[in-house]
N, C-alpha and C positions, 0 to 999 in steps of 0.2 A: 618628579613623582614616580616615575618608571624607576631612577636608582633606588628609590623610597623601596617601593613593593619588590624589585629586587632584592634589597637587602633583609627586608622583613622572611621573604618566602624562602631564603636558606636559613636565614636565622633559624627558622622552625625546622627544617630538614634536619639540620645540624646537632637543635636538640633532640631531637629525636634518635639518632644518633648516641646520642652521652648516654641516650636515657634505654639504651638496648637491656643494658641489665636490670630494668624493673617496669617496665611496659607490659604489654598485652590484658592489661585488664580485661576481662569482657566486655562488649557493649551490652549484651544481652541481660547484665548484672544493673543497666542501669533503665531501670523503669519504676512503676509505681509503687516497690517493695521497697526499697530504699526511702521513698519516703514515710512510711512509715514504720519501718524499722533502719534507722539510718547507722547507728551504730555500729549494728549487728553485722549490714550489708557489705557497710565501706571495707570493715576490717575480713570480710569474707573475701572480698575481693582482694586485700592485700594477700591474703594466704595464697588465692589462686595464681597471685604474681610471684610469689615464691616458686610454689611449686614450678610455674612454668619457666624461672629461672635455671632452675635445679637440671628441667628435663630435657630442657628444646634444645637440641644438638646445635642449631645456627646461632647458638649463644658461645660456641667454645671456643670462635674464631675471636672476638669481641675479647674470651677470656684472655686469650693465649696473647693477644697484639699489647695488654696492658702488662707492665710490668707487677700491679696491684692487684688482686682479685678484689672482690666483694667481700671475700672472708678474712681479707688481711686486715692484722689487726696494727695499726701506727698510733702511735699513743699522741703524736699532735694532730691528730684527727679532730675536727669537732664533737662528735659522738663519743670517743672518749676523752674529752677534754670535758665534756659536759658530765661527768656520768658522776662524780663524787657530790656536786650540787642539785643533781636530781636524786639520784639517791636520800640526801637529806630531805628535799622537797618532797619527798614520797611518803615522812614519817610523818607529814602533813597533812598526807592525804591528796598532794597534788603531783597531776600528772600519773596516773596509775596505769601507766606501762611497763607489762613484763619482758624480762630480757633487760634492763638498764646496766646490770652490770657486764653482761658480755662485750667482747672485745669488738662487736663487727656489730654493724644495724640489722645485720641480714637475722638475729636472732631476735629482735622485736615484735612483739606479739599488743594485741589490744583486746582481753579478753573479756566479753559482757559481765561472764559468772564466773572471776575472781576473786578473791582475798583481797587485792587492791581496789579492786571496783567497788568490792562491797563497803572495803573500809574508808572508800573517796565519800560516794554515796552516802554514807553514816555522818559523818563530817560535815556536808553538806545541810544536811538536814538538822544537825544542830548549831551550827548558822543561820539556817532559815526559822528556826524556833525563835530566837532573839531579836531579829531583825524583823520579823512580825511582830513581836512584843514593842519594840522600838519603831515602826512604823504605827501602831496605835496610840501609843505618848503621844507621836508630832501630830497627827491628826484630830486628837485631842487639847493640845497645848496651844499651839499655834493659830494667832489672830493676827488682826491691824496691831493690837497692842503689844505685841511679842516684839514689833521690830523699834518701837518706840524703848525697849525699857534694855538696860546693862547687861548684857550677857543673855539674851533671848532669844537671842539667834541659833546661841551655837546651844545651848540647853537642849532647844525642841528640836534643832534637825545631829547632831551630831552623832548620836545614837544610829539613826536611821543610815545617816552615808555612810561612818566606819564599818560596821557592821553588811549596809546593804553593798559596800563595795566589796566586802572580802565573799560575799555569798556571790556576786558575779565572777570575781578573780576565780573561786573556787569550779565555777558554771563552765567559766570558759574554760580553763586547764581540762576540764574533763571534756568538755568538744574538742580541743586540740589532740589527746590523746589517742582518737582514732585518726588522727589523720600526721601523727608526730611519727610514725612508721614509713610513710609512703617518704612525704619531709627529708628523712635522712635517707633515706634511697638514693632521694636526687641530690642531697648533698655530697652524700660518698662517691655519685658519678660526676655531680661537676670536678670533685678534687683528685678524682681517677686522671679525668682530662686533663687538668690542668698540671697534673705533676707526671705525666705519663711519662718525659724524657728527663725528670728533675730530681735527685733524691734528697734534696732540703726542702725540710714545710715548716710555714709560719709556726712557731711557738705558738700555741696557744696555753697550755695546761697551765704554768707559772703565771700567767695573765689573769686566766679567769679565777684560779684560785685565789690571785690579789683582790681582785674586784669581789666578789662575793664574799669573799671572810671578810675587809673591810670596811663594808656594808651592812653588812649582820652582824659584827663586832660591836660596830657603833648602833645599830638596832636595837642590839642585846642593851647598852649601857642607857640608853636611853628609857626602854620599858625597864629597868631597876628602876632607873628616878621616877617614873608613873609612880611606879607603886609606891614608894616611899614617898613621894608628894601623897599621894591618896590614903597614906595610912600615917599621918603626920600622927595623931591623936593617940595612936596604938605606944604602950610602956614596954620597951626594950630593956627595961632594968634588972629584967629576971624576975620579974614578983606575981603573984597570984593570978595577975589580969594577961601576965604573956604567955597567954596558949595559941597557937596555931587557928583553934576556933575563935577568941576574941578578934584575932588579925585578919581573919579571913570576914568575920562580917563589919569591921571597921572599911577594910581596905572596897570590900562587894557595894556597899552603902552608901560610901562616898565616887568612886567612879561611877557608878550603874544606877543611879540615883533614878535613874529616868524609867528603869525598869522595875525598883519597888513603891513607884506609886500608881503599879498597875497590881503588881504582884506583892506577896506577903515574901520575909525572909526566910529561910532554915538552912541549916547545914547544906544538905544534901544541894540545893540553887546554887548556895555558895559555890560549891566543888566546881559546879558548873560552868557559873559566870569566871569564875580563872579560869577553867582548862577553856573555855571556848574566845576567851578573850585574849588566850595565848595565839593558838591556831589562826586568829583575825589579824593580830598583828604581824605576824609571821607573812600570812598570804600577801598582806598589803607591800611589805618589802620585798618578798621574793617579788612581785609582779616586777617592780622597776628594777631588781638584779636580775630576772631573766632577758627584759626586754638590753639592757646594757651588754652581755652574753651573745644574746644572738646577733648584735648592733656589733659588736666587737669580733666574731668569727667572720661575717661577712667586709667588714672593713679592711678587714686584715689579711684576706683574702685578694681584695684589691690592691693593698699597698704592697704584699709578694708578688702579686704579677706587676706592677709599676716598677717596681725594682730590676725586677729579669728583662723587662724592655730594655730601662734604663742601659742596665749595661751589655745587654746582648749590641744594643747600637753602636756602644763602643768598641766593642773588641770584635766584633766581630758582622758588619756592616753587608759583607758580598751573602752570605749565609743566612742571614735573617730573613725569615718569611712573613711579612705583614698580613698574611693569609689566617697562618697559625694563632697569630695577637687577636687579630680581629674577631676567630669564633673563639677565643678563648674569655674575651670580653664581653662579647654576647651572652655565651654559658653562662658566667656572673650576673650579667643582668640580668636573663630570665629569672633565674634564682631567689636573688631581690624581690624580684615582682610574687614569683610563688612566696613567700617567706610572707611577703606582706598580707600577699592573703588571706595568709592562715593566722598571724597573730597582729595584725591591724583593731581587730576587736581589742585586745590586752591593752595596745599602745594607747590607744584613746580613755579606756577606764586609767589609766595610772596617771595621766595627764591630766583628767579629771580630779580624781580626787586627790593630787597634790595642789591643784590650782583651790581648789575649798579649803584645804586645809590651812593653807598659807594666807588665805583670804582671814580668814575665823581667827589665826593666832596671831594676824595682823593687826587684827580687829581691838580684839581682847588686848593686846599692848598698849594700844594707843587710847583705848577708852578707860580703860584699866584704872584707878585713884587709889583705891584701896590699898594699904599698906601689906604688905605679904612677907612671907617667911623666909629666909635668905635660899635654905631648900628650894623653895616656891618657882622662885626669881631664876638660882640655877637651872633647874627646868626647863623651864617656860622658855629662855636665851638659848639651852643647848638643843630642844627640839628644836625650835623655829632654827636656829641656824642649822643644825643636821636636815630638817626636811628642805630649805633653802640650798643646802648643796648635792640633795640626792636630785634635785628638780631639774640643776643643773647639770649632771653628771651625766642623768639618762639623754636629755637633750643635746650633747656636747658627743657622749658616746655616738648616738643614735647619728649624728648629724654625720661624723665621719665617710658613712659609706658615701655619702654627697661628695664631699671632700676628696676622698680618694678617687672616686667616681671619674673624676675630673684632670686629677694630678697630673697624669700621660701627657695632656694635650699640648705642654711647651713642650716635650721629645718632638713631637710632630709638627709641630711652629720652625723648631730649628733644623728639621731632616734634611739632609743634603737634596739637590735635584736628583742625582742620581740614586737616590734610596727611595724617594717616595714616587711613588707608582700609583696604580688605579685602587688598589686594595690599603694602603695608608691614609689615601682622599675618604673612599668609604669609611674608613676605620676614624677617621676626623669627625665626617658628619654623625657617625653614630653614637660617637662619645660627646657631642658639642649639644643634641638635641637630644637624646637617650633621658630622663627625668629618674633619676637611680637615687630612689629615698623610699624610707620607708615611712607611711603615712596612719594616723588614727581614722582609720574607718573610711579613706581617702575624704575624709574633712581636711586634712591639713598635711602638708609634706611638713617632716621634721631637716631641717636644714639650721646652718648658724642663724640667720637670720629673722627664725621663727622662735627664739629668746627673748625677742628684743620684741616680738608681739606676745610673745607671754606675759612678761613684763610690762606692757602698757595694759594688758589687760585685768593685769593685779591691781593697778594703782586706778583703772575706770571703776573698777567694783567695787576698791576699797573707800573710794569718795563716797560711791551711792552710801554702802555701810554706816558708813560716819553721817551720811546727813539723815540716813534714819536714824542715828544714836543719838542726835540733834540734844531733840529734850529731855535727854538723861544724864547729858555730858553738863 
């Protein structure tokens, strides 16, 4: 216990330490005005950590000992590795911080009364127009007799979760955004740290560009066949009936079915239910390409430093400082733990609603008799198996930082006597008991192993489904 709190209580010195170039917040900043303006406050206080960056002369010593400043700009940085996918994410409406496309975080701003805010904000709220229109369908629709009868399930609530998860996605990104400044502060200092004597950094930018265009690629082909499943009816022949207005209340009619037996049709809803039904789908995948992004910067992070162990032990054995490894794997850790903080809300909505949706399109297969359109059937196989492998991609990515978390620990199995010291033992227990995952809402650590409980949980649910589909089947 005594090594325990020892090691805990420089952990913290240590980071405090990395975190010289974006500290001093006020305490003074945090009392009862924050809570009721929480926004306004936090991002005040980032400012005031700017400036006192900028000012405080016992910052130049911190500057001058790194070969990096805060203002250097490395393009395998995570902040600019991230910035062409937020960028996009921004035409969405999410995430509406200014400064994305500058080279360094240190230009990051969160401002209340922006163009971005306002246009998040707007956004938001036509989201929440539909998804109250869709939450009074299921509240209406929905009995004993709903779960008894072919396709009742997903009728009355499907509306309400698509919809009510993209106005969450939408809720959280904009609480993230006051605090996606500080975030990269301490991710520029842990990678300050950690590459302080190194000039190779993980790849990231070809990485993440892979994973996000691949994702949305198949995202994109996917909502074409929506629509084209949904506008089977509509005359592509060129004749009188193919106007843009016959297709758009063809295609509103039959997806949104659930919203005109609330509401009446006209053009002008129409425009609507597209443009708002683009932006839903959008949120819902960026959620699990962001969470894959940041699951993949911090993995990767680990497996560069795994690597530099790796062979620093080989070559160079008398030289190695198990000192250096050890707070350099703490820095990471903490990291993890901050990271998880701030986007553990996301993680658990994106795991949520793939686990419904897989449930529902499980459902609908299996109960399914009706003969259907070859279109139909394309469909219906190429979502479910696209959302089946995004299910898996984010939990496989995510599970990683685990995986690597761990990797080190045969270097230190095999260390010679004479290399492993007092500071390697440490550096064993911390990496053997450390719990370095990122978790939904700490309901659950995402690890490999928590696949294999997703999937039991799909196939417990999908029983109950089917024995309510009982007397319809």
């Amino acid at each position: 216990m005594v090594v325990f709190a020892m090691m805990h209580t420089e952990v913290q010195v240590m980071m405090l330490k990395t975190k010289l170039a974006l500290t001093e917040i006020p305490t003074k900043s945090r009392n009862s005005t924050r809570k009721i303006w929480p926004f306004l406050v936090y991002n005040h206080d980032i400012e005031k950590l700017r400036i006192n960056y900028n000012a405080n002369p016992s910052r130049q010593k911190f500057r001058d000992e790194h070969s990096h400043s805060m203002d250097a700009a490395i393009p395998e940085s995570f902040h600019c590795a991230m910035r062409p996918i937020l960028r996009l994410a921004q035409l969405f409406g999410i995430l509406p911080v200014s400064g994305i496309k500058s080279q360094s975080p240190t230009e990051l701003r969160f401002k209340i009364f922006s163009f971005l805010t306002v246009y998040s904000v707007f956004i938001i709220v036509m989201i929440l127009f539909i998804t109250v229109i869709s939450m009074i369908h299921m509240m209406t629709t929905i009995s004993a007799e709903t779960f008894h009868t072919r396709g009742g399930i997903g009728e009355a609530t499907i509306g309400t979760v698509f919809y009510g998860n993209s106005l969450l996605g939408a809720i959280l990104f904009f609480w993230l955004s006051s605090r996606w400044t500080s975030l990269q502060y301490e991710w520029k200092a842990m990678e300050q740290y950690i590459d302080s004597n190194c000039t190779v950094h993980p790849r990231l930018r070809w990485k993440f560009l892979l994973i996000s265009s691949t994702v949305l690629l198949l995202a994109l082909i996917e909502h074409i066949l929506s629509i084209l499943n949904n506008a089977g009816s509509y005359e592509w022949d060129g004749s009188s009936n193919s106007t843009f207005r016959n297709f758009l209340e063809i295609y509103s009619l039959r997806s949104h079915a659930f919203v005109f037996k609330i509401m009446d049709y006209n053009f002008a809803f129409g425009i609507y239910i597209f443009i708002v039904s683009k932006l839903a789908t959008f949120i819902w995948n960026f959620t699990d390409v962001f969470v894959m992004l940041v699951s993949t910067g911090l993995a990767e992070r680990y497996k560069f430093l795994n690597k530099r162990v790796a062979i620093m032990l080989v070559k160079d054995r008398r030289s190695f400082s198990w000192h250096k490894v050890r707070k350099a794997y703490a820095v990471l850790s903490a990291l993890v733990k901050k990271v998880d903080d701030h986007i553990s809300p996301i993680i658990l909505l994106s795991f949520g609603n793939n686990l419904y949706f897989i449930c529902l399109q499980l459902l609908n297969g299996l109960s399914n008799s009706v003969s259907s359109s070859i279109l139909s059937d394309i469909y219906f196989f190429g979502s479910f198996a696209f959302l089946i492998a995004r299910t898996c991609a984010v939990t496989l990515f995510t599970a990683r930082i685990h995986d690597q978390s761990k990797r080190v620990l045969p270097c230190l199995y095999s260390c010679s006597t004479s290399s492993y010291d007092s500071e390697a033992q440490r550096l064993e227990y911390q990496l053997a008991t450390d719990d370095v995952t990122l978790t939904g809402l700490r309901f659950f650590s995402i690890t490999r192993n928590f696949m294999l409980a997703v999937a039991g949980a799909i196939i417990t649910y999908e029983v109950v489904l089917l024995q309510f589909n009982n007397s319809s089947l």
